[in-house]
DONU-664134 format. One record per residue (C-alpha): residue number from 1; residue in one letter; x, y, z. Coordinates in Angstrom, 3 decimals. Layout:
# DONU-664134
+-----+----+----------+----------+----------+
|   i | aa |        X |        Y |        Z |
+-----+----+----------+----------+----------+
| NUM |  a |        X |        Y |        Z |
...
+-----+----+----------+----------+----------+
# end
This chain:
# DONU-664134
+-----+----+----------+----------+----------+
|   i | aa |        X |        Y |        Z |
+-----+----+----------+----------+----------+
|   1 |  x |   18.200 |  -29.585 |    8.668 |
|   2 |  x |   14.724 |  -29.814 |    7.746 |
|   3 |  x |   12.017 |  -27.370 |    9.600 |
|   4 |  x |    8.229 |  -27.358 |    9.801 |
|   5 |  x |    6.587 |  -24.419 |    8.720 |
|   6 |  x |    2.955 |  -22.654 |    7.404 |
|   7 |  x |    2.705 |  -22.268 |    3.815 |
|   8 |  x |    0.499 |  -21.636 |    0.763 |
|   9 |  x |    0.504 |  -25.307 |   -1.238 |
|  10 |  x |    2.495 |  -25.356 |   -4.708 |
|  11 |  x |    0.205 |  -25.072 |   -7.204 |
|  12 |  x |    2.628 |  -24.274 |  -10.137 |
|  13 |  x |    4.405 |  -27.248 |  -11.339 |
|  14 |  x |    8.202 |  -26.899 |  -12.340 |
|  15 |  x |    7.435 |  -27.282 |  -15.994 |
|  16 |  x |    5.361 |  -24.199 |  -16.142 |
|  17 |  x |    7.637 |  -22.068 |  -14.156 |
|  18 |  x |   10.437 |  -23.741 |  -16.538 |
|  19 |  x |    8.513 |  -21.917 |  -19.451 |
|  20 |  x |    8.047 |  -18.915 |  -17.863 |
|  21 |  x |   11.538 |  -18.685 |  -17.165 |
|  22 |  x |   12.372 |  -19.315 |  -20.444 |
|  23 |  x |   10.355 |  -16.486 |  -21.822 |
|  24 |  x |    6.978 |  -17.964 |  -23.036 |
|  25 |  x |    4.936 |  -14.763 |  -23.459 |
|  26 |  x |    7.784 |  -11.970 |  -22.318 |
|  27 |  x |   10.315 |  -10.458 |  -24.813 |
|  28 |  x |   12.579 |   -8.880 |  -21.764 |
|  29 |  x |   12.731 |  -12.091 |  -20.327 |
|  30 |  x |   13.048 |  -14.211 |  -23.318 |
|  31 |  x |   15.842 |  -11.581 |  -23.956 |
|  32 |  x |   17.399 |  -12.406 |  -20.153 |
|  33 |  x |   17.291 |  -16.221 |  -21.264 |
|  34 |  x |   18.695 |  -16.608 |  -24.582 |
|  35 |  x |   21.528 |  -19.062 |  -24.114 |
|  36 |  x |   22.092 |  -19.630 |  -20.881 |
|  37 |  x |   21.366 |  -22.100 |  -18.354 |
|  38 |  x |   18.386 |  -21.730 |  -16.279 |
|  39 |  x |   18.578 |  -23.631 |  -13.013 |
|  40 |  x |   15.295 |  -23.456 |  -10.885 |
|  41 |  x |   15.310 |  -23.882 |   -7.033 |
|  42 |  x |   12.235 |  -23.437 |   -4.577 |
|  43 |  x |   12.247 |  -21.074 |   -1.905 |
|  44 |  x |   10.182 |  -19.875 |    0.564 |
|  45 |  x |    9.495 |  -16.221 |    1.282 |
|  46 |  x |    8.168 |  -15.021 |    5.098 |
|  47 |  x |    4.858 |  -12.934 |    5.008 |
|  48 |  x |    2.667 |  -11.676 |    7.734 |
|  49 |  x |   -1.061 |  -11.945 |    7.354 |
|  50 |  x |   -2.618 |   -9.813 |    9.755 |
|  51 |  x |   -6.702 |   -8.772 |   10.586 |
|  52 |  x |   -7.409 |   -5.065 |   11.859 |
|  53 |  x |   -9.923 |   -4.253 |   13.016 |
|  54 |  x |  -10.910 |   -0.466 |   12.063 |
|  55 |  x |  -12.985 |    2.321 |   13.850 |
|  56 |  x |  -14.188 |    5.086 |   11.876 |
|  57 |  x |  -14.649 |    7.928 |   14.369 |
|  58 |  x |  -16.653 |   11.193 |   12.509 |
|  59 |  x |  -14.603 |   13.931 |   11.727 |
|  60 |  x |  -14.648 |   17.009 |   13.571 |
|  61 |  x |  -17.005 |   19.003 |   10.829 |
|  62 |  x |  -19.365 |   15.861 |   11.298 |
|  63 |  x |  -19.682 |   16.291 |   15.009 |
|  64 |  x |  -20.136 |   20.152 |   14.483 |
|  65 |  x |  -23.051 |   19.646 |   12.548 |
|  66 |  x |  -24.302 |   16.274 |   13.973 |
|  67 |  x |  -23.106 |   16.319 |   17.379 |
|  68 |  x |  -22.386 |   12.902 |   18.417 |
|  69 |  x |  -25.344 |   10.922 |   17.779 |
|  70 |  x |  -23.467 |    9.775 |   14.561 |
|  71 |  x |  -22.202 |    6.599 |   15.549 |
|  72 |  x |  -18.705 |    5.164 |   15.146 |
|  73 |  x |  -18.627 |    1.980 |   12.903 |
|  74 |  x |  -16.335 |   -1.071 |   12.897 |
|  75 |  x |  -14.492 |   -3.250 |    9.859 |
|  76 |  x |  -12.069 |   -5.741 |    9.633 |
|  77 |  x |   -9.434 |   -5.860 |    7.088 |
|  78 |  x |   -6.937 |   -8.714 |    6.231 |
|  79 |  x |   -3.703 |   -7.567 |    5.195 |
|  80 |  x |   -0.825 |   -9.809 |    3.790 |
|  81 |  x |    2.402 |   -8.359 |    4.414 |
|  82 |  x |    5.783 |   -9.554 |    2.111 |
|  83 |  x |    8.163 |   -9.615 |    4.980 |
|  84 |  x |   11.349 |   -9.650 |    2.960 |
|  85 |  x |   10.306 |   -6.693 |    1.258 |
|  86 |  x |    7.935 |   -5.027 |    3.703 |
|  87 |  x |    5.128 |   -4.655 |    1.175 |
|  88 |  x |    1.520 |   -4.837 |    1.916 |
|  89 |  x |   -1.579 |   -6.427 |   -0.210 |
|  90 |  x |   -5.069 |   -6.751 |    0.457 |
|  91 |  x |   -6.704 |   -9.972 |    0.693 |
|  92 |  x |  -10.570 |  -10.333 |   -0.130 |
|  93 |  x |  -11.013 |  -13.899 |    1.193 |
|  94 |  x |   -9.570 |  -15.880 |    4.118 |
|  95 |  x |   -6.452 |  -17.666 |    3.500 |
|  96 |  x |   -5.436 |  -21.509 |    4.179 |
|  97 |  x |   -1.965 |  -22.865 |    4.836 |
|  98 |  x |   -0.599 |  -26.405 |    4.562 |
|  99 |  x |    2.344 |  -27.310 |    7.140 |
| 100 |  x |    4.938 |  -28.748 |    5.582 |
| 101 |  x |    8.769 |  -29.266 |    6.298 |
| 102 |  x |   11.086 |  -28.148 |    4.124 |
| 103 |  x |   15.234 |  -27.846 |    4.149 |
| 104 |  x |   16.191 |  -24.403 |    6.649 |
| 105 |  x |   18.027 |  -23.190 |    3.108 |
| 106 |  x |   14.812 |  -22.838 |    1.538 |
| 107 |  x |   13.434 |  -19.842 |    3.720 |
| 108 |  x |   14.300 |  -16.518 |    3.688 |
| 109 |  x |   13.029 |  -14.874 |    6.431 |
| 110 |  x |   12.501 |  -11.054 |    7.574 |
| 111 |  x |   15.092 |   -8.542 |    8.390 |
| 112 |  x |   12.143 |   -6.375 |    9.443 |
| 113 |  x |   10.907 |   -6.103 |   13.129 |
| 114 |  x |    7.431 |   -7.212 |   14.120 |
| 115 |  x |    6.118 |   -3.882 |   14.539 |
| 116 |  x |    7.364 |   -2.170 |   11.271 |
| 117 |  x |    5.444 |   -4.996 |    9.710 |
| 118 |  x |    2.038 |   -4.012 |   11.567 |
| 119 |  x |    2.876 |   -0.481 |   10.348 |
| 120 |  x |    3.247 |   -1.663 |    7.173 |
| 121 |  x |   -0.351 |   -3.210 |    6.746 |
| 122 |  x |   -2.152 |   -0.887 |    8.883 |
| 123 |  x |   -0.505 |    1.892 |    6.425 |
| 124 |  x |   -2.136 |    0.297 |    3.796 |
| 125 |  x |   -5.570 |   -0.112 |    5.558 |
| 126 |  x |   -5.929 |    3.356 |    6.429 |
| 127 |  x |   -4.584 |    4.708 |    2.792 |
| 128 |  x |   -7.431 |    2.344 |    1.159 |
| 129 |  x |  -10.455 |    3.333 |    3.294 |
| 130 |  x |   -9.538 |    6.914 |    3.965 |
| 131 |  x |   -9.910 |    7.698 |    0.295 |
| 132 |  x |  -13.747 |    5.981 |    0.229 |
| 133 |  x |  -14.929 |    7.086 |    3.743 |
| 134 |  x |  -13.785 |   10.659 |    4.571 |
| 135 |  x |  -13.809 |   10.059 |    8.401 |
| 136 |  x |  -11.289 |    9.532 |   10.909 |
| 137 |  x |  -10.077 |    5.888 |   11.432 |
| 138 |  x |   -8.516 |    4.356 |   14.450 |
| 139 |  x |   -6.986 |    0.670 |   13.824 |
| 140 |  x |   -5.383 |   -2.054 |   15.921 |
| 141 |  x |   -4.420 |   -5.684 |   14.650 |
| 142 |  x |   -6.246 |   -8.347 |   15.802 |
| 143 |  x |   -4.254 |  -11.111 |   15.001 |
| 144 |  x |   -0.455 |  -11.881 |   12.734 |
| 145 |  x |    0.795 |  -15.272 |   11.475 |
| 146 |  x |    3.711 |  -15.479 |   10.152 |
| 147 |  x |    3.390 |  -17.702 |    6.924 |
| 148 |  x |    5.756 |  -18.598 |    4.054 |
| 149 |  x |    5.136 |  -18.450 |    0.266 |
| 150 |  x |    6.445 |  -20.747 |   -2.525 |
| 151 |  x |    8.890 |  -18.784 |   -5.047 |
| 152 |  x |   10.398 |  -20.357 |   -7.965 |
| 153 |  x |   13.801 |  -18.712 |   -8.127 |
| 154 |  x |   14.897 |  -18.596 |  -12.306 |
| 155 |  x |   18.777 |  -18.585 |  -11.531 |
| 156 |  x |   20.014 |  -17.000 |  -15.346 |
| 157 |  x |   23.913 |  -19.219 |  -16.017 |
| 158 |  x |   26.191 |  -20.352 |  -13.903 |
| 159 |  x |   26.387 |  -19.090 |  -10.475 |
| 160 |  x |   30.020 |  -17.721 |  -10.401 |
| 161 |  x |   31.453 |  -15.574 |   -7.122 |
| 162 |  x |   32.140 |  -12.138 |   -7.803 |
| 163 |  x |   29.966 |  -12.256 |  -11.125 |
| 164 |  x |   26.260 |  -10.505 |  -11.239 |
| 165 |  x |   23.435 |  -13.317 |  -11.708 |
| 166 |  x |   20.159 |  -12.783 |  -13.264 |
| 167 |  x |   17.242 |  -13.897 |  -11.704 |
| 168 |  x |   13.587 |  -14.306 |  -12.026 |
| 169 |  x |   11.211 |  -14.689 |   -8.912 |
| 170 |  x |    7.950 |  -16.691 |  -10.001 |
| 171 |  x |    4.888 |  -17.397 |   -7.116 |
| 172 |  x |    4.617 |  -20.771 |   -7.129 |
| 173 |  x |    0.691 |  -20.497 |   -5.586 |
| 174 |  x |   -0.715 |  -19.595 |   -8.436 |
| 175 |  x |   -1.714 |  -16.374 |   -6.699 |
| 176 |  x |   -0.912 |  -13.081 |   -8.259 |
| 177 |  x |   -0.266 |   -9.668 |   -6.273 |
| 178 |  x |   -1.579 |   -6.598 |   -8.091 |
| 179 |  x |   -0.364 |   -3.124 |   -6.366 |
| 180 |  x |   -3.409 |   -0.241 |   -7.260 |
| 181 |  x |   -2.582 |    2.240 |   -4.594 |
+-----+----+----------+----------+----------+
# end
């Protein structure tokens, strides 16, 4: 049964996820690889991309010293939030989806609950800017799509029951998540 959903387009084609499977520029993986059968399939992975929109309130040392005449700024933060795993990333710039329909085997959604995936991001906002700002933040999401990215799954051999199988998850968008926190 085929469903329509929000994604990020497929930017990788098959043969370069094929050689990155097969250990192009990786030693471990090229390792993982060696003789066997590598069987790609495409999946798609729920995420949450949610805006916040913090309030930096000053400290009370600040308003000790200042009183309140300091006042209290505002920000907004886009989050993206890997809702199989529960993992937040920050996002610089706006992002775009494509609807498309694809097969109901192909997704893999959450088995997270809405709000421990606002906690999730708004964890992360707060971590980020409290380390820059020193002040006393306040945040509440603004909005939360739920959008699905591309995955090509590197399936290692033959899928036997009862037998461990290797796998390889490779972003088919071309974008790349870097954790610095």
């Amino acid at each position: 049964m085929n469903v329509k959903i929000k994604a990020l387009p497929i930017k990788m084609s098959q043969e370069e996820a094929y050689k990155i499977a097969s250990g192009h520029k990786n030693p471990v993986v090229k390792a993982m690889a060696k003789g066997k059968k590598i069987n790609l399939r495409i999946m798609y992975l729920e995420n949450r991309y949610n805006i916040y929109e913090m309030t930096y309130h000053n400290s009370p040392l600040v308003k000790l010293f200042k009183g309140d005449s300091a006042e209290e700024t505002k920000q907004k933060i886009r989050i993206v939030v890997e809702a199989t795993t529960c993992s937040p990333s920050y996002t610089s710039d706006p992002i775009s989806f494509e609807e498309i329909e694809v097969d109901e085997d192909s997704i893999q959604a959450t088995y997270y609950t809405d709000q421990r995936l606002e906690d999730a991001g708004a964890f992360l906002a707060k971590r980020m800017t409290r380390r820059r700002i020193g002040r006393q933040i306040s945040i509440e999401l603004l909005s939360s799509e739920v959008f699905y990215r591309p995955y090509y799954i590197a399936i290692y051999g033959e899928m036997i029951e009862g037998t461990k199988a290797r796998y390889l998850p490779i972003a088919a968008d071309g974008n790349e998540v870097n954790t610095t926190i």
